[in-house]
Structures are given as C-alpha cells and as structure tokens.
C-alpha positions in Angstrom: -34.4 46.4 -17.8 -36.1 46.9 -14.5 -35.5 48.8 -11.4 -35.9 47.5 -8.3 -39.6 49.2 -7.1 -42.7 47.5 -5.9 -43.4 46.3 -7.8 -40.4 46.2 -10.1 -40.7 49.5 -12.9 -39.8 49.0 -16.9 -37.0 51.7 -17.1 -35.4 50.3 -20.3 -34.8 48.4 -23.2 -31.7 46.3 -25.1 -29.2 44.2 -25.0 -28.0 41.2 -22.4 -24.4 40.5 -23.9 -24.7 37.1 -22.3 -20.8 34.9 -21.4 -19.5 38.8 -20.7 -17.6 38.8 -17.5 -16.1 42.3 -17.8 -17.5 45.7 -18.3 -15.3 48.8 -18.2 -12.3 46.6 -16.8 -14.5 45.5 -13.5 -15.2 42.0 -13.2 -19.1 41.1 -12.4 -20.0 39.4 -10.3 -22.6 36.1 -10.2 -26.0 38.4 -10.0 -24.6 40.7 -12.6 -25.3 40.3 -16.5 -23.5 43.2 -19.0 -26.6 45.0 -20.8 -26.6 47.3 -23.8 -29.0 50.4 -23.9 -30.9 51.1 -26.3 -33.7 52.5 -25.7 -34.9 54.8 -22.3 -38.3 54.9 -20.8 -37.8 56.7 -17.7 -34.5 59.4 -18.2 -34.8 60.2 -14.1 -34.8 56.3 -13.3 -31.9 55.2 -10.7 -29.2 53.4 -12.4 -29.4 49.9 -10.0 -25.6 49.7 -10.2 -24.5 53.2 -10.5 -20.9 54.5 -11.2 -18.7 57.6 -11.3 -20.4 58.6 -14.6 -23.5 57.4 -14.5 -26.2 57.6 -11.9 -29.7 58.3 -13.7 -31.0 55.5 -16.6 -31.0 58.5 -19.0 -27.5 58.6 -18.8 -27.1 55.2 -20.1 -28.4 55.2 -23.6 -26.2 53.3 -26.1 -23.3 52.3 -23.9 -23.0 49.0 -21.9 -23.1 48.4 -18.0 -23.6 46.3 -15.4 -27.1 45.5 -14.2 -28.6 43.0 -11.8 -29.7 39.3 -13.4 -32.9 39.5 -11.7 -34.0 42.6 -13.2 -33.4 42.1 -16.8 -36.1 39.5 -18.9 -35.3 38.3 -22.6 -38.3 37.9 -24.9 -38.0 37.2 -28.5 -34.7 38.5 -29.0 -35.7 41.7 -26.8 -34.1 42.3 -23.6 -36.2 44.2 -21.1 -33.7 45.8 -19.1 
C-alpha cells in the first residue's frame, strides 16, 4: 500500500480483501478497498484513512482497514498496499 506523496511512497504490504463493503461496522465507500497488513515498511508513515485507534502505518500491522483504491496495486498474488 501506498501513501499519497510525490511521488506516491511504498509504506506497506498485504492483503486487498476484494467484494468487502464493510470494515469495523463502517461502510466504504466507492474509492475505498478493505486491506490486510501484513507487513510495514515505514512504522511513522500516515495512515491515508486514519481512525480513533490508528493514525501511523505502524499501528496497522495484521489487522484490516480501509485504504484508498488508488493507492493499493496487486501483483502476483501480492498486494502493495
């Protein structure tokens, strides 16, 4: 997964958890994809669509969230998140 930098920064990899509509109870919306964690590349990153709990990419290892479509890419069964 990508932040949104210029030009765009590799903060993360995992999961897209694509036909998802809901994460945590919250609906997303049409820009939104539901992404797994698993691995961090830059702890102090800002979380693109932050909540209550989380506001930093290290805070997001293995759990799911909400991030922005056009900062994931899938490769060969590897998300770039």
């Amino acid at each position: 997964m990508y932040v949104d930098d210029n030009p765009p920064c590799l903060v993360s990899l995992g999961r897209i958890y694509e036909g998802s509509t809901i994460v945590h109870h919250i609906p997303l919306g049409n820009d939104l994809v539901k992404v797994g964690v698993e691995e961090v590349q830059d702890v102090d990153a800002r979380s693109p669509i932050p909540t209550k709990e989380v506001k930093l990419v290290g805070q997001i290892l293995n759990t799911f969230l909400a991030w922005s479509t056009h900062l994931t890419f899938f490769r060969k069964g590897i998300s770039f998140l």
